[in-house]
N, C-alpha and C positions, 0 to 999 in steps of 0.2 A: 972200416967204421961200421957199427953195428947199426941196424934202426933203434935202438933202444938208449945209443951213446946220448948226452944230455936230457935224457927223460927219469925223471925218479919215480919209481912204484907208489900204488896206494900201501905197500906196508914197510916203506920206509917212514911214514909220516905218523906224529902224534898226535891222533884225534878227537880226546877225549874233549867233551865238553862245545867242540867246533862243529858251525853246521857246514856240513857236507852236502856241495851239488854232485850226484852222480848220475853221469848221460849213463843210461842203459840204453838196450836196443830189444825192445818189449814187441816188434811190432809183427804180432803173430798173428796165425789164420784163424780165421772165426767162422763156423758155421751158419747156416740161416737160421737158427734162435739164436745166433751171437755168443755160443759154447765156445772156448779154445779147445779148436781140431790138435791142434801139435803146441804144449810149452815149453820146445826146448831151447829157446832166445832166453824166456823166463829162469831154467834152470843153468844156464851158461852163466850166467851173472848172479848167482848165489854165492858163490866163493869171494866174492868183494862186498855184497852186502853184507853178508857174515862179520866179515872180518871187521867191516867199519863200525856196525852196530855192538857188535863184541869191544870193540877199541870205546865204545863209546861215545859215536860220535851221534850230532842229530842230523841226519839222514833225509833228505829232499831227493825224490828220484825223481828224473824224465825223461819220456820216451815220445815217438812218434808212432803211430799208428795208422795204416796206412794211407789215399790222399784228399784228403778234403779241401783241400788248395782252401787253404789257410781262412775258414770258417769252422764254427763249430756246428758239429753235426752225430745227434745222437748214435747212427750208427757205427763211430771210428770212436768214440767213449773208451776212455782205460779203465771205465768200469768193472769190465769180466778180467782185467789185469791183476787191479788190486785184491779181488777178492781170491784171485787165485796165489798172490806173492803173498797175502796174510794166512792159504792154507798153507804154501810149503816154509811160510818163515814160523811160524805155528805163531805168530803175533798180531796184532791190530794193525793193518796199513789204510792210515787215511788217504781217500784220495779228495783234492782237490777239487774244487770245481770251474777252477779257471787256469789257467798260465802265468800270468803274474796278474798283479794290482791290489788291493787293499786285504782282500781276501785272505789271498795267497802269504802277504805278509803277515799277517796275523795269526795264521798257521802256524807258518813258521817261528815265531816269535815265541808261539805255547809249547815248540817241540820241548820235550826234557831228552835226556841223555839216553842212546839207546830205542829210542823212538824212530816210527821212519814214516812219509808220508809219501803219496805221491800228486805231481801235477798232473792235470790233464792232457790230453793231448798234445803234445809241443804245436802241428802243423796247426792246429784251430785258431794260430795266432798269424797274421799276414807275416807277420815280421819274419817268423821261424824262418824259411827257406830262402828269404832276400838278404839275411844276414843283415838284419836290421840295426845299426847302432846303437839308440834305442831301445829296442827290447835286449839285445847282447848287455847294456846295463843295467838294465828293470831284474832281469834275471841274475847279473854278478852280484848285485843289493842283496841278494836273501842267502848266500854265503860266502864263508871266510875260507873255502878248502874247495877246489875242483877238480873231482875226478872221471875220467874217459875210459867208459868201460865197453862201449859202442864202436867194436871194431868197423860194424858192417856199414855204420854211418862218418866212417873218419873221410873217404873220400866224398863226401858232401862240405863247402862251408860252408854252416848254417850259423845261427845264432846260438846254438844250443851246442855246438860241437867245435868252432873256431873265433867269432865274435865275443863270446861274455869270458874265452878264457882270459883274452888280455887284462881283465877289469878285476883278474883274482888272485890276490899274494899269493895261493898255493895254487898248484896244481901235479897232478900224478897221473899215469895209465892204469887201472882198473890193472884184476889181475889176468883177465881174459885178455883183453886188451897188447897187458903186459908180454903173456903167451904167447901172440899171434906175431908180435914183430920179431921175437926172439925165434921164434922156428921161420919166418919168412926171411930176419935175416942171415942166419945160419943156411936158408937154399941158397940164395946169392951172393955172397959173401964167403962159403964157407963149406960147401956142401961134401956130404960122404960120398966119396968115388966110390963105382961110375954113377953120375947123376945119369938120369932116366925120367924125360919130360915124355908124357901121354898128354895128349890132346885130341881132344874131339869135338864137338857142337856143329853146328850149322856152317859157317861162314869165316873163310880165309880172314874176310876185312875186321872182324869181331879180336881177330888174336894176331895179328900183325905184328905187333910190337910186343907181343909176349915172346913171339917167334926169333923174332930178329933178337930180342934180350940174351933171353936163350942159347942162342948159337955160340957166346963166347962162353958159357957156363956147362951145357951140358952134353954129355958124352953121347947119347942118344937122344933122337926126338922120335914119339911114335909119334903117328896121326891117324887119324881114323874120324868117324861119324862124315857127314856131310861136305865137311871144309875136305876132307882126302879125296871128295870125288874132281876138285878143282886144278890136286894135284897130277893125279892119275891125268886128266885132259889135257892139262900141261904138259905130258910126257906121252900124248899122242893118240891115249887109249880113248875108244869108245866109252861112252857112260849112259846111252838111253836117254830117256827121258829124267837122269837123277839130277835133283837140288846140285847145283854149280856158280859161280863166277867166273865167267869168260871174259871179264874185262880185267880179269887181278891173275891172266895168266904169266903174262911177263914177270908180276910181281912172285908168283909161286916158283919160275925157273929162277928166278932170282934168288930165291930162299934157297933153293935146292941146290946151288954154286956156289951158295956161301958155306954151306954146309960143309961139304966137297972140299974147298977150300980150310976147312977147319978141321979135316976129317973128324967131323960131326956123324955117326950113321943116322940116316933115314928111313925108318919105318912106313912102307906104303902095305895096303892093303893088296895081294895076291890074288887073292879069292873071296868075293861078296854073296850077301844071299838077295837073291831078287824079288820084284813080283811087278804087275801091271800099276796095281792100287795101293795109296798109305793104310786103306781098311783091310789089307787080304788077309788072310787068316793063316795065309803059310808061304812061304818061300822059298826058291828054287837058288843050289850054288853054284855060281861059277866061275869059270878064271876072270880072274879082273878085266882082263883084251877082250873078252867073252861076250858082252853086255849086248842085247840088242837093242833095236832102234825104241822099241816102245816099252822098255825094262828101265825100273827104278832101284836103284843099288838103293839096301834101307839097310843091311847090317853087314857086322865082316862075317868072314867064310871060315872055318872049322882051321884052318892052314896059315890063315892070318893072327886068328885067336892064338896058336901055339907058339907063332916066331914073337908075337907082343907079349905072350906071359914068360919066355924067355929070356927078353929083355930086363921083364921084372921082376923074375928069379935072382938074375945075376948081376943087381944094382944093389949100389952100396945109399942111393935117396930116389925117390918116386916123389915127383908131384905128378896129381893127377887135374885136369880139368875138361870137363865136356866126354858127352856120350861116345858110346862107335857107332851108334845104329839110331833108327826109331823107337826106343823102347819105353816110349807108352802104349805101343800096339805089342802083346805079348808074342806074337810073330815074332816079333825084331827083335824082341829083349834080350837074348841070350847070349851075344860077343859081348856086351857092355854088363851084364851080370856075373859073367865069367870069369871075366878080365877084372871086377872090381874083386872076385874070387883069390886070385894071383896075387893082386896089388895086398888082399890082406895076409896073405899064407908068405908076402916076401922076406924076408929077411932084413928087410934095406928099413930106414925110416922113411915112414911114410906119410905124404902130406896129401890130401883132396883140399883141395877149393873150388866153389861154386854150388848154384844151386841143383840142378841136373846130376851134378856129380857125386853129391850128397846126399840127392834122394836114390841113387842109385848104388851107393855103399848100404844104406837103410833097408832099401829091397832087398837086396841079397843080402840081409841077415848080417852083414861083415863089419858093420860101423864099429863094434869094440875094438874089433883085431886091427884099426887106422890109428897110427899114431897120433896125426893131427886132423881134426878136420876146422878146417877154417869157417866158421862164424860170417864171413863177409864174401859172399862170390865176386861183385865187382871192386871191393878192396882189395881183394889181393891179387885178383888180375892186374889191377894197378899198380900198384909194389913189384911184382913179377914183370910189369913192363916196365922198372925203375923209375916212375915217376912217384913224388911226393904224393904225401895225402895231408891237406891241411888240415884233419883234427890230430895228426898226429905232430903237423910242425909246431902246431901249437902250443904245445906239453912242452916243446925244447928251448921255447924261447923266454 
């Protein structure tokens, strides 16, 4: 079963003349004048606005912005949104200036066909994140069509993303959206041999269950960044003073037997680069047993980069998630630069998810050469650990 089975696309539907709720996921970084630093949430959901406004349809967009715990508050305003969604849609997008209530209906009531507006802030409403009954029907009132193009907010149920869809004869997945489940379920379900899971970030307990998912699907697991200094410990070796969990060692020989057990390989780091401090300005390599007592593993070693680009030479799918190293300190940056190097030069299909993992394709210049890069870091770590996302069950039902 696909994630997609019982979902129908926004361009399976006839939308002329219908107004259309579409959750976007607008909620982008804003400098201190309040400029958008990065629009690329904004331009990921261009291909569904397109297409609905092209179809014809009248167009209600909203987003979240980020937390204003559910007051309105000039500074999280989709102000710099709409003006920036009416430079790349080259049209007028009103925005709103409320969430729902008399206003907001009225708006909507003048759209004409082809027109698009947007609400405000979804959080500035208490209801938005308690999944408010209530506002879930204040907001299914002002459309007859509701579409999810908000991957990165499907594992939230809000009002705006699982709530108001029950209260809408249509509903469809956006085409981003549509994208994201289609290549997420094609990894688990379905994936081109040899699958080739890379992982990395901070902490074993953070990916636990991506891990264990894992184990029956993929041929390989690397690991690296922070969470491999847990495992390394687990298997006896010295690690200095580096970022660890000693209480999740059981739990890491436990991965590593299951693996074993599935003849899974296991990718450990060999050779790390060192130093005293997260601030040092360079680092020293060496064998991973090597570590001393007041040494902090921050990246992998020259010897470890070659066996994990290897790995993803000669995979037929790479998902990637989470760093090797520190690389916000350019010291460190260069295994996880490297490595996003490989992952884009592979041959395999390639998927990144996460945030760390995607600004790290971006840094190293590679983000075109990625087949997929997933829109939602903790959605599809979710999906990846097989659990449901209720803005997606929602579409099904």
């Amino acid at each position: 079963m696909g994630l997609t089975d019982g979902i129908r696309s926004i361009a399976d539907l006839d939308l002329r003349s219908k107004r259309v709720f579409m959750r976007v996921d607008f909620n982008v970084p804003l400098d201190a004048q309040r400029r958008i630093s990065d629009d690329t949430r904004i331009q990921a959901s261009l291909p569904s606005i397109r297409l609905a406004l092209d179809a014809g349809a009248r167009l209600i967009c909203g987003s979240h912005l980020g937390r204003p715990k559910g007051k309105p508050n000039p500074a999280y305003s989709l102000e710099p949104v709409a003006a920036r969604l009416a430079e790349l849609l080259g049209k007028e997008v009103t925005l709103v200036d409320e969430v729902v209530g008399d206003g907001a209906k009225n708006r909507v009531q003048a759209l004409r066909d082809g027109e698009v507006l947007l609400l405000e802030n979804l959080r500035f409403h208490p209801g938005e994140e308690k999944n408010d009954p209530q506002l879930s029907k204040d907001l299914a009132s002002l459309c007859d069509v509701y579409v999810n193009d908000a991957f990165g907010t499907a594992h939230r149920a809000h009002a705006s993303t699982e709530g108001m869809v029950h209260h809408v004869a249509e509903k469809a997945a956006g085409l981003l959206m549509w994208k994201e489940l289609e290549v997420f379920g094609r990894l688990l379900d379905n994936p081109r041999k040899p699958l080739v899971a890379v992982l990395g970030g901070a902490k074993v307990s953070d990916k636990i269950q991506v891990l264990k998912n894992l184990l029956d699907r993929a041929d390989t697991l690397v690991i690296g960044g922070a969470m491999a200094n847990t495992f390394l410990l687990a298997q006896g070796k010295s690690i200095g003073q580096s970022l660890a969990e000693p209480e999740k060692l059981d739990l890491a020989r436990d991965l590593l037997a299951g693996a074993a057990a599935r003849k899974v390989a296991v990718l450990l780091p060999t050779d790390v680069v060192v130093a005293e401090s997260l601030e040092a300005e360079t680092g020293t390599t060496v064998q991973a047993e090597k570590v001393s007592e007041a040494q902090r593993i921050l990246d992998i070693g020259p010897e470890t980069l070659a066996a994990f680009g290897k790995a993803v030479k000669s995979a037929g799918m790479v998902f990637w998630n989470g760093p090797m190293g520190l690389f916000e300190n350019a010291a460190f940056a260069h295994g996880t630069f490297e490595l996003a190097k490989a992952v884009a030069a592979s041959e395999a299909f390639t998927v990144v998810g996460g945030g760390d993992s995607v600004s790290a394709v971006n840094k190293a210049g590679v983000a075109q050469k990625i087949d997929h890069i997933s829109t939602g870091g903790g959605a599809s770590l979710e999906l990846v650990q097989g659990l449901a996302l209720p803005g997606v069950v929602a579409l099904s039902k």
